[in-house]
N, C-alpha and C positions, 0 to 999 in steps of 0.2 A: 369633494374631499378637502378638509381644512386643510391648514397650512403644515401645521403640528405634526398631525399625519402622514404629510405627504416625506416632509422633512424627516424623522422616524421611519416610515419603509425605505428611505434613499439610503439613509446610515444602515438601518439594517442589511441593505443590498452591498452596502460597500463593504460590509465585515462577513459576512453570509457566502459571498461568492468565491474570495477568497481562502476563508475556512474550510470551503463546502472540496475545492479546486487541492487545497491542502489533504483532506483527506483523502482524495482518488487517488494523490498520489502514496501515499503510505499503503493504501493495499497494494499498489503494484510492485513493492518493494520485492527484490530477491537476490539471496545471497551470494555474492560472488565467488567464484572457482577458487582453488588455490594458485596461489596465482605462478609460484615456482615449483621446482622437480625435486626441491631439495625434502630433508625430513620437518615436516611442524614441529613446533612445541613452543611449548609455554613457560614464561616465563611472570611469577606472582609476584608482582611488583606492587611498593607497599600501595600503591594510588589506582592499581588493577591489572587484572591481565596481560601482558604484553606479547603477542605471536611472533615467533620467528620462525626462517630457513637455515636450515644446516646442510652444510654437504663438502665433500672433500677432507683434505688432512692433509698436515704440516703447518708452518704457522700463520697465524688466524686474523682474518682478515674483514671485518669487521664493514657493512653495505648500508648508508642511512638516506633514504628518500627525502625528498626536499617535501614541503610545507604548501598547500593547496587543497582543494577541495576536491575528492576523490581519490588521494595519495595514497600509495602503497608500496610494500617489496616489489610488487608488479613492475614497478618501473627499472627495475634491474632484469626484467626476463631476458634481455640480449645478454646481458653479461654474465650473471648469477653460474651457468653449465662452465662455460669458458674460464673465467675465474678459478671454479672449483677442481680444476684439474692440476692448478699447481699449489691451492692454498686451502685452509681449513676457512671457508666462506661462511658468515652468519648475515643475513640479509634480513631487519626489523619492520615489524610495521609498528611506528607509533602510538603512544596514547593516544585516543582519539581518531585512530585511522586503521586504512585496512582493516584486517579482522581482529586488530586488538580489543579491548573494552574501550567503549566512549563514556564511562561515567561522566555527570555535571560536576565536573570539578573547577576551581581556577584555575586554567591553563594559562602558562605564562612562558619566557625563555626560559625561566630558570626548572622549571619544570621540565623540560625535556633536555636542559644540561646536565641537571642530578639521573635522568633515566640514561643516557648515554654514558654518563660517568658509573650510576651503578650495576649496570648490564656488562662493560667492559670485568670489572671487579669481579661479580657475584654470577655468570654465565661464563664468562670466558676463563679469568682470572690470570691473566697472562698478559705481558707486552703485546698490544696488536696493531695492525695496522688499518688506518680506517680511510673509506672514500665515503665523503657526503655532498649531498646536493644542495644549493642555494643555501637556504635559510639553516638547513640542519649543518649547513658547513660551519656557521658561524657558532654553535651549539656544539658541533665536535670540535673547536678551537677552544673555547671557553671550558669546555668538561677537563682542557689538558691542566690546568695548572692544580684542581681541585685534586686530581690525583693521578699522574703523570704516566700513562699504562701508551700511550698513544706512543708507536715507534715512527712510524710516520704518519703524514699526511695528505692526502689528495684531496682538493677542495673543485671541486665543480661550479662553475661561475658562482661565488661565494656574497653572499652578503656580509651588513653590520660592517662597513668599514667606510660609506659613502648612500648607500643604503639600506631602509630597514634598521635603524639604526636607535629611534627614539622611543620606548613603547608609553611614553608619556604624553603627547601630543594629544591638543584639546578636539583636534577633530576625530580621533580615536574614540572618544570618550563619546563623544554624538553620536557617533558611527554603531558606540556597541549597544547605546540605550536605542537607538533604531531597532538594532538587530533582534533584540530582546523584547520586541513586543511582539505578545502570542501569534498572532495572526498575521501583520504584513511581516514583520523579520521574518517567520516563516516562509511567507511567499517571493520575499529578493531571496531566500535563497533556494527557492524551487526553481526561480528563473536563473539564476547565475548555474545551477547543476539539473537541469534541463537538456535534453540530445542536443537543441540545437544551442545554450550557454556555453557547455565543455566544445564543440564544435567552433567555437567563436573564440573561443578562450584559445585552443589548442593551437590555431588561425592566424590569429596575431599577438602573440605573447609565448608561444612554444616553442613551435615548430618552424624552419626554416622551407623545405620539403612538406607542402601539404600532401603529397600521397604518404606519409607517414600517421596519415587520421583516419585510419581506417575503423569503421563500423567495430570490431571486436576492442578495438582501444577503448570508442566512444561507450562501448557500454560496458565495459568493466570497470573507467572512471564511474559511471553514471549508479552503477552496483555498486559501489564501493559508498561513493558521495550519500547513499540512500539508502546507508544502516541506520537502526534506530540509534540517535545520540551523535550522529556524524556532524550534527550542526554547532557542538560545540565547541572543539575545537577550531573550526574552520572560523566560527563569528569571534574567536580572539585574535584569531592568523587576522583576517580582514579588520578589525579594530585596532592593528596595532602592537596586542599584547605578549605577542612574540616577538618584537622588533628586539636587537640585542647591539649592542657596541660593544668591536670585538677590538677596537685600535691600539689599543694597550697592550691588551692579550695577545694581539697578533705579532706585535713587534716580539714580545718577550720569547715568544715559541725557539727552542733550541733543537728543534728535530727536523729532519729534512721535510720540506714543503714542493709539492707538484700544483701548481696551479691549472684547471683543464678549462679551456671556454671554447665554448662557439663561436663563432666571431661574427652571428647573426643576432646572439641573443640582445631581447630588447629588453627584460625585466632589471637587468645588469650587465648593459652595454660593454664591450669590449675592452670600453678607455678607461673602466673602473680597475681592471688589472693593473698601472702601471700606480696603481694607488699601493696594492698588496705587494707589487713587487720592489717599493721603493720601500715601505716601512721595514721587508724582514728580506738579507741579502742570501738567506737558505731558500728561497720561494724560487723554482723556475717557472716560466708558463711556456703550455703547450698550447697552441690555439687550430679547435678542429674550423676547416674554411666554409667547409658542407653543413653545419647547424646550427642551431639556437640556442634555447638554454639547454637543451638534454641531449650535448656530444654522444652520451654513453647509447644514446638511442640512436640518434640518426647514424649517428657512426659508428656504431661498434664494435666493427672487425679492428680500427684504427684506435678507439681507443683502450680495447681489451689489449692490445698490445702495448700502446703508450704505459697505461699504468700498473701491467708486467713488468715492462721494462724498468719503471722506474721502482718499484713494490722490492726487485730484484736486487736491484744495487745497493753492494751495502757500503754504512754511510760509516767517514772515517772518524768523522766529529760526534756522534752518536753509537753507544751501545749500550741498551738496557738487557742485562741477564733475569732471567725468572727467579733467578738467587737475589740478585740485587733489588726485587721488587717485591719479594717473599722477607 
């Protein structure tokens, strides 16, 4: 066998195996359950589809999942029923996630500031109150000042203020022409949402409490992560291009602020709070002792009640009427 040749079937093996390993997994694809009790629907957002949960009544309380590969409303199912008993609960799953549409679109921060800013407006249309997680907290602080519906705040160990901060970074830019080529970007990201990837992920970066990885977790990220188009958002999240700086914005915020953290979480350590709570003197923090980054899960008897409590109180410095915002 020449040289030529031999060199030629090697390349060919190296793109062949990969492609061949990419395809088994797209047949195995299948579509995940719904993931809450509440009512679907849809919302046709002008960039696609958007799915939401509905449930309960009184004023509306607005549920945004943080930014990861596999993400969805699901990640409120401890909370979502509890919530909905004292509030008009909408629980999103983003462009690009859950069972939204994943079109190829540029996903950016601002792209899912303008969807939270016009989902509040054109779905709800009312003063509401909102809890989001990590990345999206920073996305529901930034949607406030564009049009100011947000009565309060609950931010979940929050990014853009210390982290996640630059979506311009030149290793971003490697990262995403990586990501983007047909055949290995594909395969890092078969490996990073892989049983045993999210298993690893969920391991050391999530969970405080590894009996909270249980098998029906791991495969309904794993459903989720492995809709057609799920790679898209996910390789801008990892390239950077949702990174947002919210330090301005956060200071400016004149609405009551609830800060919630784990005080295990590692993606947005604990000591990054006294960053949020110096810039803006409305922010309290609650810190759960028992989790990571996703209080509302590990703890959620504790903290369905923390941001009752706090959802409840009403604030002497803030009143938006549905006249005044009409």
């Amino acid at each position: 066998m020449n040289k030529t040749l031999k060199r030629a079937l090697i390349a060919g093996a190296m793109v062949g195996v990969p492609a061949a390993l990419n395809a088994l997994i797209s047949t195995r694809r299948r579509a995940p359950l719904q993931p809450l009790n509440g009512e679907p629907k849809d919302y046709a957002w002008n960039w696609g589809r958007v799915r939401y949960y509905m449930k309960g009544s009184g004023q509306p309380l607005l549920l945004v999942h943080g930014i990861y590969a596999g993400a969805s409303a699901y990640e409120w199912r401890h909370n979502f029923d509890a919530l909905a008993q004292d509030y008009r609960v909408y629980a999103v799953d983003l462009l690009g996630f859950g069972l939204s549409d994943k079109p190829n679109v540029p996903y950016s921060a601002n792209l899912y500031v303008r969807l939270i800013e016009d989902f509040m407006r054109e779905v709800i249309g009312e003063p509401t109150m909102i809890c989001a997680s990590s990345l999206s907290a920073a996305f529901a602080v930034a949607a406030q000042p564009i049009t100011p519906m947000a009565r309060k705040l609950a931010l979940i160990c929050p990014t853009g203020m210390l982290r996640l901060r630059d979506p311009h970074a030149p290793a971003g830019r490697i990262t995403e022409k990586v990501l983007k080529t047909p055949v290995y970007g594909k395969s890092i990201y078969n490996t990073l949402t892989s049983t045993a990837g999210i298993r690893y992920y969920l391991k050391n970066e999530v969970y405080m409490d590894p009996t909270h990885i249980t098998n029906e977790v791991v495969n309904y990220i794993y459903a989720v992560a492995h809709q057609p188009g799920a790679h898209y958002a996910v390789r801008a999240f990892i390239a950077g291009k949702l990174n947002l700086d919210i330090s301005y914005a956060f200071t400016e915020l004149d609405i009551p602020i609830m800060l919630l953290w784990g005080r295990h979480a590692q993606v947005t350590p604990i000591t990054d709070a006294d960053e949020f709570v110096g810039r803006n003197p409305r922010a309290e923090l609650q810190v759960f002792n028992h989790s990571g980054l996703l209080p509302h899960d590990e703890e959620a008897a504790d903290f369905n009640k923390a941001l009752s409590d706090f959802l409840s109180l009403e604030s002497l410095s803030y009143r938006l009427t549905n006249e005044e915002f009409g």
